[in-house]
N, C-alpha and C positions, 0 to 999 in steps of 0.2 A: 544771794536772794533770800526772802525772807523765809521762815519754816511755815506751813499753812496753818493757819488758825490764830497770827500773828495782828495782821490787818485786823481781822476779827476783834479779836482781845484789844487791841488799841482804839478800835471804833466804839467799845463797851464801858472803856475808862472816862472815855471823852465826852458820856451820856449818863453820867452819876450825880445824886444830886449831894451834898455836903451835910445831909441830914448825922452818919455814924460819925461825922469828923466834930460835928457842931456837937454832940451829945457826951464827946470826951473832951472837949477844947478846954474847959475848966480845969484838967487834971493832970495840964499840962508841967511840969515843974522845973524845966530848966529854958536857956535863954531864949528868945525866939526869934528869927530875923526873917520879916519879911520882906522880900523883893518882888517888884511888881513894877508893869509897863502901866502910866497911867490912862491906855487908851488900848489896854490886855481887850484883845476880840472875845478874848474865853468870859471876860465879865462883864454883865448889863452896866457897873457901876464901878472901875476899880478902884478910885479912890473909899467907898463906902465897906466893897469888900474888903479891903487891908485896914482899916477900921475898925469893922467889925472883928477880925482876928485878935487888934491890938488889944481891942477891950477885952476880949475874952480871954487871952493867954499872956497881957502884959508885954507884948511882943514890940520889937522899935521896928519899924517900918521904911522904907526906903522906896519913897514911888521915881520911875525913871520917866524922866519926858521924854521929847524928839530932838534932836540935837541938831 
């Protein structure tokens, strides 16, 4: 079972917006690999979000369909 305050802190993660991630994404300096569902519940757009990564950090991207 999980320790309390667990739920909590994963419900906190899942409610972040990418603004500190976006503001270093440029200073990234080694390889990048993105993986992503192209129909991710987490993203409005996942094709645009891994995208937007690639441009920003050079990153090769790998979107997954449904099989």
């Amino acid at each position: 079972m999980p320790s309390p305050g667990h739920a909590k802190a994963f419900f906190l993660t899942t409610r972040t917006s990418h603004a500190a991630a976006e503001a270093r994404l440029g200073e990234v300096s080694v390889p990048v690999l993105v993986v992503m569902g192209e129909k991710d519940p987490d993203f409005a757009d996942p094709p645009a979000e891994s995208d937007w990564i690639a441009q920003a950090s050079g990153a090769e991207v790998v979107l997954a369909g449904p099989r």
